[in-house]
C-alpha positions in Angstrom: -37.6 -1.4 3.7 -35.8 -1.0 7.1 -32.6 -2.7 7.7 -32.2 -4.4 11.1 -29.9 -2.5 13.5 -29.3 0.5 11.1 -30.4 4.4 11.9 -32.1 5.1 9.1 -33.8 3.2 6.0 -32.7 2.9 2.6 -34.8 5.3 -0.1 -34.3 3.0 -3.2 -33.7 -0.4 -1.7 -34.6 -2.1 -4.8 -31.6 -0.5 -6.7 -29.5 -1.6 -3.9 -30.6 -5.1 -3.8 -30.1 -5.4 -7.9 -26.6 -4.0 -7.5 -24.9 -5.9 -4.5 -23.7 -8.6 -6.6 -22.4 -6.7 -9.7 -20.6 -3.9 -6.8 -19.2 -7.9 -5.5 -17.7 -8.4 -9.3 -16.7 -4.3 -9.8 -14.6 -4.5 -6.3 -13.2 -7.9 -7.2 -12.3 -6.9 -11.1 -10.4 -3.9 -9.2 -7.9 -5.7 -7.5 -7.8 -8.2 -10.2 -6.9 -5.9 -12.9 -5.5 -3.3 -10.9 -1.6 -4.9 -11.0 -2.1 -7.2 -14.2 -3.4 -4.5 -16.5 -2.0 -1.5 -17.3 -3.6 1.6 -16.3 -6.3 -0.3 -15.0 -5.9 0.8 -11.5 -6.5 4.4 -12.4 -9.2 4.1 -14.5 -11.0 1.6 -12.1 -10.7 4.2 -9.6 -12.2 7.1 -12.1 -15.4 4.8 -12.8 -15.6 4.1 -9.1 -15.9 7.8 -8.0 -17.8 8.7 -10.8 -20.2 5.6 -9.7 -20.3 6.3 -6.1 -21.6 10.4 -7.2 -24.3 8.8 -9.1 -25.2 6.4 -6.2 -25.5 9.3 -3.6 -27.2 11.3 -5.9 -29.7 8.8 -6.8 -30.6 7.4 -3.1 -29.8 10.2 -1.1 -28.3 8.4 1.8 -24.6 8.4 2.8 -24.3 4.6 2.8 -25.7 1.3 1.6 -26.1 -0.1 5.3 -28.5 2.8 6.2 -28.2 5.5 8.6 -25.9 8.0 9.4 -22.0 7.0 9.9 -20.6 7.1 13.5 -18.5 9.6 14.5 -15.2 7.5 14.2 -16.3 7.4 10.1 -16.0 11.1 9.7 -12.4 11.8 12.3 -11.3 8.0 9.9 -12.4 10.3 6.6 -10.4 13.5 7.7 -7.1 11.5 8.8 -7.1 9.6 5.7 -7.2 13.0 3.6 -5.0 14.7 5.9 -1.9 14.1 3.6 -3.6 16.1 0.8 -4.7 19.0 3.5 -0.8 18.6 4.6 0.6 18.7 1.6 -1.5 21.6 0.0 -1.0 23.4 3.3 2.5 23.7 3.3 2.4 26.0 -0.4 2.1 28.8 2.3 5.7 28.3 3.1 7.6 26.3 0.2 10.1 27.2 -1.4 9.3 25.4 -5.0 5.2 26.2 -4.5 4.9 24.8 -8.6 6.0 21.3 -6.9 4.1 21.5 -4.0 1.2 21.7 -5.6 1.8 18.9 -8.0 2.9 16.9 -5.3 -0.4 17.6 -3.1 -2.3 16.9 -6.8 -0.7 13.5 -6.8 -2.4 12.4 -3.6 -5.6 13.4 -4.4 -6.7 9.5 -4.5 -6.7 9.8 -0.3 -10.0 12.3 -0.9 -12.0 9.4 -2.3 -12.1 7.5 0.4 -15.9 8.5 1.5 -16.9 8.2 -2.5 -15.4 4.8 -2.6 -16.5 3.5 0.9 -20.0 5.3 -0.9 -19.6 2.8 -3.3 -18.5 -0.1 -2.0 -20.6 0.1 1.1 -23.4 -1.7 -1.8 -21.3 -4.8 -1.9 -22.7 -7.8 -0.2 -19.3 -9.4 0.9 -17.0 -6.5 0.1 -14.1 -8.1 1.9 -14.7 -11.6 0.0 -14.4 -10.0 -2.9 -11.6 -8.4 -2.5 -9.8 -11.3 -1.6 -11.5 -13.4 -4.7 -10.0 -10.1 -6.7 -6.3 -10.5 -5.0 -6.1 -14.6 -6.2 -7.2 -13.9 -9.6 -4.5 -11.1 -9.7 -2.5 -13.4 -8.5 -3.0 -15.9 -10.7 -1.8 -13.1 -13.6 1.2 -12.1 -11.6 2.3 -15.7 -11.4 2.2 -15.9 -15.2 3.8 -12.7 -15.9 6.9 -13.8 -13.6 7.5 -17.3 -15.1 6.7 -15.5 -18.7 9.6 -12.9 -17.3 12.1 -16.0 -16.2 11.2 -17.8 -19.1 12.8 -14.7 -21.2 15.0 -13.4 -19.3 16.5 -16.7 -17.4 16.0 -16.8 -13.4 19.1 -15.3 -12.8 17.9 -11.7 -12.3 20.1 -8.8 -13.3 19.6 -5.7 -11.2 18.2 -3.7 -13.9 15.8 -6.1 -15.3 12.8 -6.7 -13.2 9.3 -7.6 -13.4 6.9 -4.4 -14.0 4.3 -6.5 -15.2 0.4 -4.4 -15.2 2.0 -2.1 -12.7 4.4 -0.9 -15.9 7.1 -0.1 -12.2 9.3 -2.6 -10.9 9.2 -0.6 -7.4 5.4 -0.4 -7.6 4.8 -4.2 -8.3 7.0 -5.3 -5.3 5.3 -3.5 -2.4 1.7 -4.3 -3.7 2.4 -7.7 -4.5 4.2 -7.9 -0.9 0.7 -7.0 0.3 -1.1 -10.0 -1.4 1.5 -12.6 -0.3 1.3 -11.7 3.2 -2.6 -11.5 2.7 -2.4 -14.9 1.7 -0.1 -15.9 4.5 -2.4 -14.8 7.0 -5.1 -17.0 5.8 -3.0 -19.8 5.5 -1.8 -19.7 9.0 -5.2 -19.1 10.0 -6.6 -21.8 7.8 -3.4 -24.0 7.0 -4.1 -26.2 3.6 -2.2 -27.4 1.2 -4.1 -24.8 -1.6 -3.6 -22.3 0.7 0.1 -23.0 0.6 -0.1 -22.8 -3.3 -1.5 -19.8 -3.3 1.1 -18.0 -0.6 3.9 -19.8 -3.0 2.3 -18.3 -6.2 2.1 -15.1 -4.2 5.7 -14.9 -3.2 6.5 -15.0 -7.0 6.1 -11.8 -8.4 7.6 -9.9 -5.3 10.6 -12.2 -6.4 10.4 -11.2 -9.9 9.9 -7.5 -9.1 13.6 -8.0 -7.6 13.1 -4.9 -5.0 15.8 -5.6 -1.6 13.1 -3.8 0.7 9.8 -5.8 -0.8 11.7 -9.0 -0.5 13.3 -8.5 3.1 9.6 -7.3 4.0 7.9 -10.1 2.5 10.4 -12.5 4.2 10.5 -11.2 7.8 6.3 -10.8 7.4 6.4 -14.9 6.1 8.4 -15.1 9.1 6.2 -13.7 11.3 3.6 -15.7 10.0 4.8 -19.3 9.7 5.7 -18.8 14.0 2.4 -17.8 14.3 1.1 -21.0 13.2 3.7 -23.1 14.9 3.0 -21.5 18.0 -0.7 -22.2 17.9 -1.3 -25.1 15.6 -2.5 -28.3 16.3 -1.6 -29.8 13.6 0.3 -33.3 13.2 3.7 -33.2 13.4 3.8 -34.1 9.8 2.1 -30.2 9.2 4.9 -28.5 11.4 7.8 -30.6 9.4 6.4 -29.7 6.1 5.7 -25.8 7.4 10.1 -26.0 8.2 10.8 -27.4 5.1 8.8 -25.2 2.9 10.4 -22.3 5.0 13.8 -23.8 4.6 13.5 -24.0 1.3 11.8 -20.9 0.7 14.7 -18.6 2.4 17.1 -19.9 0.5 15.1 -19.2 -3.0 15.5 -15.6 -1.2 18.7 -15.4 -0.1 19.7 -16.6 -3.8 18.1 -13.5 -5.4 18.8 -11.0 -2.6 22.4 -12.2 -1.4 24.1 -10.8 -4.8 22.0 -7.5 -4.0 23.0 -6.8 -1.0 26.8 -7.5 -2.1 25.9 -4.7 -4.8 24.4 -2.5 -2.1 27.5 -2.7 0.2 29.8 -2.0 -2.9 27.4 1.2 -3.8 28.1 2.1 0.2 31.8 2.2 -0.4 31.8 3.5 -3.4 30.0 7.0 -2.2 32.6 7.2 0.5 35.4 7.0 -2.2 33.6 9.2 -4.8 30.2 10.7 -4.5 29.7 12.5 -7.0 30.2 9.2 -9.3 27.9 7.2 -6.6 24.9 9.2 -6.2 24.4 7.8 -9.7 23.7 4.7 -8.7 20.9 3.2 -6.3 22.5 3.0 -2.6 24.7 5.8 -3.7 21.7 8.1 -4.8 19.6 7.4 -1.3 23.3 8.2 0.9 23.0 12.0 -1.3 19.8 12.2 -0.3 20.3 12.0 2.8 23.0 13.8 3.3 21.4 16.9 1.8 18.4 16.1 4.2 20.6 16.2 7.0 22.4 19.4 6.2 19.0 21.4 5.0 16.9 20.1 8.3 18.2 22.9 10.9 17.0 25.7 8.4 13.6 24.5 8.9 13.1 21.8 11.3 9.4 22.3 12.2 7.6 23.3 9.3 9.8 21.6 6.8 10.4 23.4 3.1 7.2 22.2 1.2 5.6 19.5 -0.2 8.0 17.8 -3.3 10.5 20.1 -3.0 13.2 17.3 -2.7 14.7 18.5 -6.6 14.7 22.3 -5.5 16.7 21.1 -1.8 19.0 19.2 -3.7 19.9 21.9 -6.0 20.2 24.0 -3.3 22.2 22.4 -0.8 24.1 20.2 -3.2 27.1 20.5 -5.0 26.9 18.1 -7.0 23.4 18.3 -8.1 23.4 17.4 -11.7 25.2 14.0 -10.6 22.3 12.4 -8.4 20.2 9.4 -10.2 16.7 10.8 -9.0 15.5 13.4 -7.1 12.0 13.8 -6.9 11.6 12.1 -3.2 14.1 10.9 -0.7 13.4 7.4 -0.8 12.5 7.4 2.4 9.1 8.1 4.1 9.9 9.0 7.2 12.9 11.6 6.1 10.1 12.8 3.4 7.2 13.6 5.8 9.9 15.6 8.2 11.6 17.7 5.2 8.3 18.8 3.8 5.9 19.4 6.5 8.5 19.3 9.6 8.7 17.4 12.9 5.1 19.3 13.6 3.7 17.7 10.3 5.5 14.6 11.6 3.3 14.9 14.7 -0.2 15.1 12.6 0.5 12.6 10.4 1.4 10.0 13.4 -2.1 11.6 14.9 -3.7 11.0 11.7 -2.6 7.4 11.7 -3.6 6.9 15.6 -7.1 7.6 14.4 -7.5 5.3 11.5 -6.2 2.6 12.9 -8.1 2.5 16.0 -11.5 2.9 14.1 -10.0 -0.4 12.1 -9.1 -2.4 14.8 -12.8 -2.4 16.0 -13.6 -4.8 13.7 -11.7 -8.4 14.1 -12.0 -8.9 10.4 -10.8 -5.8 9.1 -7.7 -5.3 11.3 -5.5 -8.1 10.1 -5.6 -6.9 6.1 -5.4 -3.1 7.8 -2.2 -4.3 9.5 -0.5 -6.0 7.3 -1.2 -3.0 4.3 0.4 -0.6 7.1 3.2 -2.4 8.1 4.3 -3.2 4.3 4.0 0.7 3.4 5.7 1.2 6.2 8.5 -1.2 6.0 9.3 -0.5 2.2 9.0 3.2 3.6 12.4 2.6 5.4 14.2 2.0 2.2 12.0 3.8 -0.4 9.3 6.1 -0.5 6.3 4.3 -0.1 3.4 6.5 -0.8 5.1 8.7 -4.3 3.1 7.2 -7.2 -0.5 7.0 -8.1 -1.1 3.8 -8.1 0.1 2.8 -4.8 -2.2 5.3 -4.0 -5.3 3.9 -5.6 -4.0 0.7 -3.7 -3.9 1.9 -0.8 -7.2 4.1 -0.5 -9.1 1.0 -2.3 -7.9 -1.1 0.5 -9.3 1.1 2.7 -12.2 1.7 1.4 -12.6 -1.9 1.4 -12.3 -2.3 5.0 -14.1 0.9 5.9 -17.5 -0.5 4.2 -16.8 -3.9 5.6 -15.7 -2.3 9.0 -19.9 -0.5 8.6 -21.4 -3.6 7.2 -20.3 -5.5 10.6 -21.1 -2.6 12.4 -24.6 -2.4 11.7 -25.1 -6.1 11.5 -24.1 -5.3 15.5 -26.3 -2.7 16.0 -24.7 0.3 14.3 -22.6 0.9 18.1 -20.6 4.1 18.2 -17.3 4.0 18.0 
């Protein structure tokens, strides 16, 4: 059984056919349990590699379209596992080579993404479900946060925040900011009143998680979004008053949770320039220490950096007041992260590396809106926090992927399986 406009034909077709619509269920059971159920994430992603072996094993072809993947597949595969070949790279020259390699461990996830696209690549609508996955999860999330305000009253203290399946406050907001502005998208591309529901239930738990960066993210993305539509839509008049009023009313639910943060962020500001060794205990005050040690360690070794997660050996280092700091294990920062482990020339191969995956993804019209929108969240949150430190944002993010790369082939061999 050939499959029109791929290389190559499947060698157990049969199997394939039997499985597209339970690999439809698995992908959309991922992302529906992967934020609402603890520890499901993980072992989703365990199954899936484990799966994807057994698939390539048994049918002895790369992929479930046919054929051999294009050149752009393999370069997309390598950039995507460059921050594990980075990371493990740079034990040559650390100077805490115990935490280097538990950091380069801890990003492992990116290495699956050939497995998983493996996998997923037997998926009818791998995109669809994924999305069908992402309302269901939101669904949950929207009971968890009015469960959490129900509780804990709407008035959110910092310290209590939504974790919900995620069992991380931190974690919950960036992911979550990724399925409200998913939902977003498709409203403005397909604005409905249901649509609107679902962008409103999706704004709820990024709320709930109470995180400044996720919220300012997820409002400047909404933003971006709702002038989109007003720009192009020809809708009534009565659509473009409701889309301002909603917004209105919208910013203002906001600015009510984030206003008194920022007032605490601007007092942790001046309380670090009054006394840091008290400040670096708390939030803003930790980040300012971590900064500052970054800036004074960077001319030691600006190109190659000091190793992969040795932020807690740097601090200790360079740091008087070590023993004082909140958390140390990454700068809360991306950026400042990628440049004090692997150096302005690691800098360079990781904006290479990125070059490369996004321009294989923005060959497919479909794909590249959920691509963009996943890497402009990571790497707006990655101005305030680090954005890619904990394993489920990276089962997150290399499940996206994956998502996208098999959907990225599927349309690619419905076109002819072009080069590129």
């Amino acid at each position: 059984m050939n499959i029109p406009g791929a290389r190559g034909s499947l060698k157990c077709p049969g199997a394939v056919v039997r499985q597209s619509h339970a690999m439809d269920a698995w992908i959309a059971w991922f992302f529906a349990s992967m934020l609402t159920i603890p520890l499901a994430g993980e072992l989703s992603l365990f199954i899936s590699t484990l799966a994807a072996i057994v698939f390539w094993v048994r049918c002895g072809t790369p992929l479930g379209y046919g054929g051999v993947p294009c050149t752009g597949f393999w370069l997309c595969a390598l950039a995507i596992g460059s921050i594990v070949l980075l990371k493990g790279a740079s034990w040559f020259w650390s100077i805490a080579p115990a935490d280097t390699l538990d950091s380069a461990v801890n990003h492992l996830h990116f290495l699956l993404w050939v497995p998983l696209v493996v996998l997923f690549s037997r998926a009818r609508e791998p995109l669809d479900a994924m999305l069908l996955g992402v309302r269901i999860a939101i669904v949950g999330l929207f009971g968890w946060a009015l469960w959490f305000w129900w509780r804990n009253g709407i008035e959110l203290h910092p310290l209590i925040r939504l974790e919900a399946g995620a069992q991380n406050p931190g974690v919950l907001g960036q992911l979550a900011t990724v399925f409200a502005l998913w939902m977003g998208w498709l409203w403005q591309r397909m604005p409905s009143w249901r649509n609107t529901l679902w962008v409103l239930m999706a704004v709820c738990p990024v709320i709930a998680a109470g995180g400044r960066s996720h919220i300012v993210v997820m409002g400047f993305g909404l933003t971006l979004l709702c002038m989109a539509f007003l720009w192009r839509s020809k809708k009534s008049l009565r659509w473009h008053v409701g889309v301002v009023v909603c917004g209105i009313a919208l910013a203002g639910c906001l600015a009510q949770v984030l206003v008194p943060r920022m007032l605490q962020a601007w007092q942790e500001m001046q309380h670090y320039q009054q006394d840091s060794a008290a400040a670096v205990g708390s939030s803003v005050g930790n980040r300012i220490g971590l900064y500052h040690v970054a800036w004074k360690a960077l001319p030691d070794s600006p190109w190659i950096g000091f190793g992969a997660g040795t932020s807690r050996a740097l601090v200790e280092r360079y740091s008087p007041i070590a023993a004082h700091f909140a958390v140390i294990r990454h700068y809360h920062q991306q950026g400042v992260q990628v440049v004090m482990e692997t150096g302005f020339l690691g800098l360079l191969a990781c904006l290479a590396a990125l070059a490369a995956v996004t321009r294989w993804m923005r060959a497919d019209r479909r794909v590249w809106p959920y691509y963009l929108i996943l890497l402009g969240v990571t790497a707006g949150v990655g101005l305030f926090t680090g954005s890619l430190q904990q394993g489920l944002i990276h089962t997150f993010v290399v499940t996206v992927l994956a998502v996208l790369g098999a959907e990225r082939l599927k349309a690619r061999c419905e076109g002819g399986c072009e080069n590129g």
